[in-house]
C-alpha positions as CSV (number, residue, x, y, z in Angstrom):
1,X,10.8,-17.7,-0.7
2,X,11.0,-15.8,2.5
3,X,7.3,-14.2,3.5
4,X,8.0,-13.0,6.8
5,X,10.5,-12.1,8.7
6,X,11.1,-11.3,12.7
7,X,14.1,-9.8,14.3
8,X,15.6,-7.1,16.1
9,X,16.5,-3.9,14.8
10,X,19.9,-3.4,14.8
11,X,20.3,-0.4,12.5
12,X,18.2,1.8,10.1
13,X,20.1,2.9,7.0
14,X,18.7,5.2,4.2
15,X,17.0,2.4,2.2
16,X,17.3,-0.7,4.6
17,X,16.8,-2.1,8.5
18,X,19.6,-4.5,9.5
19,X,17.0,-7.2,11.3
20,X,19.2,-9.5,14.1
21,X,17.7,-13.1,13.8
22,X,19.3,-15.2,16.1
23,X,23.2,-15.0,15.2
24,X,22.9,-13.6,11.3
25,X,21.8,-10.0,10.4
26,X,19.9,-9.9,7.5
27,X,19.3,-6.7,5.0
28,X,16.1,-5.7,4.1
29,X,15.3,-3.3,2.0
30,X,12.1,-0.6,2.8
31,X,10.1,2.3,1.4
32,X,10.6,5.4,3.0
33,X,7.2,5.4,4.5
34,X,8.1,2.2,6.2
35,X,11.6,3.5,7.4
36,X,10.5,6.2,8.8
37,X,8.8,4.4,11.2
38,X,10.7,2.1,12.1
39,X,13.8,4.8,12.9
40,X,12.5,5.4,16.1
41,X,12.2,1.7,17.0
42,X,16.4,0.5,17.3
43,X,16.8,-2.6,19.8
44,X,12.8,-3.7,19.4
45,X,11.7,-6.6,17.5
46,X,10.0,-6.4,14.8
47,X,7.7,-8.5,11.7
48,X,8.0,-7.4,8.5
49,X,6.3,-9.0,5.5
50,X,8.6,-9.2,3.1
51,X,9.1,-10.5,-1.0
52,X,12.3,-11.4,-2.5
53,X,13.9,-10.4,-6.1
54,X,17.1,-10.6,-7.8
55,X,18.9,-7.4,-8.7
56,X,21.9,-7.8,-10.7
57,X,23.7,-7.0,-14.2
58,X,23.5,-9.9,-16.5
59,X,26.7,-8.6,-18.5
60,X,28.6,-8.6,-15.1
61,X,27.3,-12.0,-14.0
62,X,26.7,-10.6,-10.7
63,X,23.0,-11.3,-8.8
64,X,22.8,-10.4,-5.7
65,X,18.9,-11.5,-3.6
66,X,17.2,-9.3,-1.8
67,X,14.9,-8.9,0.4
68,X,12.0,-5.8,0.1
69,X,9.9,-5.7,3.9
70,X,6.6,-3.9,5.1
71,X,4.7,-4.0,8.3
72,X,1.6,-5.2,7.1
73,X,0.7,-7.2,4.3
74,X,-1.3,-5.0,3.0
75,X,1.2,-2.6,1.9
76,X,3.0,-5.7,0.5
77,X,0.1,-6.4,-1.9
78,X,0.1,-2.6,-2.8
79,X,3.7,-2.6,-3.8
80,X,3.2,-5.3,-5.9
81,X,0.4,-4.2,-7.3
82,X,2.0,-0.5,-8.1
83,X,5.2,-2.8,-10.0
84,X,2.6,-4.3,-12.5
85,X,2.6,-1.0,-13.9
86,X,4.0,-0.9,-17.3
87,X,8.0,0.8,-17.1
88,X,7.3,0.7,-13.4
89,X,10.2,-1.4,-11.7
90,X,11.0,-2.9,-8.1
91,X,13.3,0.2,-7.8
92,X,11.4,2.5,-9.2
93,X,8.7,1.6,-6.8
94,X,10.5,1.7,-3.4
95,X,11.4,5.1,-4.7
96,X,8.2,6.7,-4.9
97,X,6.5,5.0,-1.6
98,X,7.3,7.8,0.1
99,X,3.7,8.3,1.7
100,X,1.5,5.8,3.0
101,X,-0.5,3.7,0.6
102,X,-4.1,5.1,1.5
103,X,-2.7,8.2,0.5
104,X,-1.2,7.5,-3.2
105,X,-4.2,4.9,-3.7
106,X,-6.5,7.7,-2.7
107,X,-4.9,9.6,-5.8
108,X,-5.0,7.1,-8.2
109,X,-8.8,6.6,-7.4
110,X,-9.2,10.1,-8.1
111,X,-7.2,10.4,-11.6
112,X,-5.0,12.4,-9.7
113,X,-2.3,12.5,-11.8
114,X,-0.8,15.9,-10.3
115,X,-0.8,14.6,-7.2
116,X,1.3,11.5,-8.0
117,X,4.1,13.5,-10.0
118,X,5.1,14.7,-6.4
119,X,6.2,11.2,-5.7
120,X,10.1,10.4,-6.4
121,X,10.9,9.3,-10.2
122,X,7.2,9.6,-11.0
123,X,6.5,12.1,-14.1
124,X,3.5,13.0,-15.7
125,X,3.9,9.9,-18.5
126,X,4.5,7.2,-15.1
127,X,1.7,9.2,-13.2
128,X,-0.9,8.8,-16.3
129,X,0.0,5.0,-17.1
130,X,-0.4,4.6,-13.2
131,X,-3.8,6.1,-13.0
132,X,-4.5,4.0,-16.2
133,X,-3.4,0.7,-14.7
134,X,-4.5,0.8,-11.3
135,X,-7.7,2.8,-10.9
136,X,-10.1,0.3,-10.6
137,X,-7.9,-1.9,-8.7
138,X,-6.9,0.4,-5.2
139,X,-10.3,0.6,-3.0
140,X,-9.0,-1.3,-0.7
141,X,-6.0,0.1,-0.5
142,X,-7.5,3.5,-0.2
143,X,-9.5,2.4,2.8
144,X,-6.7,1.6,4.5
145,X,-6.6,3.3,7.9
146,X,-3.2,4.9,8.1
147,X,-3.0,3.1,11.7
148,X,-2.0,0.0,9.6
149,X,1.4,2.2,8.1
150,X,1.9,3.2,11.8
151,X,2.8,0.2,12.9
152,X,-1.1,-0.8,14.5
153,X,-3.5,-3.0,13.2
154,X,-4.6,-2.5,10.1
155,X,-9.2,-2.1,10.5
156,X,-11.6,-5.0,9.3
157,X,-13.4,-2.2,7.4
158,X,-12.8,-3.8,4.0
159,X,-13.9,-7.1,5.2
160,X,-17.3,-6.4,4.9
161,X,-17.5,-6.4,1.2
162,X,-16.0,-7.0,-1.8
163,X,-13.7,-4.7,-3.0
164,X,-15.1,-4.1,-6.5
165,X,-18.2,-3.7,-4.6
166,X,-17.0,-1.3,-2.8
167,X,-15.6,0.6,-5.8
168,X,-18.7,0.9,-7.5
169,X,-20.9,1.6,-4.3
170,X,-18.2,4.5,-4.3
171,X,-18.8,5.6,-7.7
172,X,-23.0,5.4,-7.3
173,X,-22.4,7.4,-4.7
174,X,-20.3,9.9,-6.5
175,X,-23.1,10.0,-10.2
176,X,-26.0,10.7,-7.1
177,X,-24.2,14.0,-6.2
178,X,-21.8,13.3,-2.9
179,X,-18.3,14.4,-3.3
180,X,-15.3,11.9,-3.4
181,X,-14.6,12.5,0.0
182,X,-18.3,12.3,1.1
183,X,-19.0,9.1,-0.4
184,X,-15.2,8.1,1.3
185,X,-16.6,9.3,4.4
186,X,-20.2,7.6,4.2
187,X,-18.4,4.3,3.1
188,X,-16.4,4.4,5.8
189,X,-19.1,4.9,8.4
190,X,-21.2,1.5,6.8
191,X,-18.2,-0.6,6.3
192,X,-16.5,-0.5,9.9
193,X,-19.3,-2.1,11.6
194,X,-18.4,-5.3,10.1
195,X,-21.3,-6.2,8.3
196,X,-21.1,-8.2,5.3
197,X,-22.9,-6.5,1.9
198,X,-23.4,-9.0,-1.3
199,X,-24.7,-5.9,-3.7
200,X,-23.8,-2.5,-4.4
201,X,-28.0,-1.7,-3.7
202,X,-27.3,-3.0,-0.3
203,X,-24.3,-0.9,0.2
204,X,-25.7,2.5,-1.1
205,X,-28.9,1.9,1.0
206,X,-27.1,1.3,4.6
207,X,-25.3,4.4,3.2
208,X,-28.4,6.4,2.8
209,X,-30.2,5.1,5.9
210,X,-27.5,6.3,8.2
């Protein structure tokens, strides 16, 4: 299975980079979060972490592999996470990555279902199961600097703890009277020093001692 690839970029298409790696061009297939970015980047090289499937009609016979790529594994791990969703496919899922992941993991933290509708092929039902599915399950991802979708490096803020940790530190924070984008705020202050928290207590009190 091919993790990673490196290569120049030879073309952007609607739904795909043409990567030249030594003499073959390969085709790999991108969100439109990611391709927007890397439009404006023709003759560089580029790494993008990458997971394979097989797309094909069984009645025809025909599989074809192919190759889905992000630049930061990160937003690898997010996609994958967003196809576990019930009814929620590979295709499906490069179709509604039209933001950055902090952005639609933000939303699903905050059951916002309204919000997610606005993403391609998503609906009310899809938005729903995906709030469902996935709320407890994105801190992380919505502590994700949107450097790290820019093509820079991604911040060690989430390092410093455990991410369920850090989703309940977020909801103490929340039942004590702070906003959801207070206690993001607060959270983010505590966790990009680096330091390493083993307890929610410990986490709500460098919080509150700021």
């Amino acid at each position: 299975m091919i993790t990673r690839i490196t290569g120049i970029i030879n073309r952007v298409l609607d739904e795909e980079v043409r990567l030249q790696v030594g003499p073959i061009e390969h085709q790999v297939l991108v969100p439109e979060f990611v391709r927007r970015i890397l439009q404006h980047r023709h003759g560089e090289e580029v790494t993008l972490h990458t997971s394979e499937y097989i797309e094909g009609n069984p009645a025809q016979s025909k599989f074809v592999p192919r190759l889905i790529g992000f630049l930061h594994e990160i937003e690898l791990d997010f996609f994958e996470l967003f196809c576990t969703v019930d009814k929620v496919g590979v295709r499906k899922a490069m179709k509604a990555l039209v933001r950055p992941i902090n952005e639609i993991a933000d939303a699903i933290q905050r059951q916002d279902s309204k919000w997610l509708t606005s993403l391609p092929g998503v609906g009310p039902a899809t938005a729903d199961q995906v709030v469902a599915t996935l709320r407890r399950k994105v801190t992380r991802f919505a502590y994700a600097d949107t450097a790290a979708a820019n093509g820079e490096a991604a911040p060690a803020a989430t390092a410093a703890a455990d991410s369920n940790l850090i989703e309940d530190a977020y909801r103490g924070l929340i039942s004590v009277g702070l906003s959801p984008l207070e206690a993001r705020e607060r959270l983010d202050k505590v966790l990009v020093g680096g330091k390493t928290f083993d307890s929610v207590q410990e986490i709500i009190m460098a919080v509150f001692q700021q």
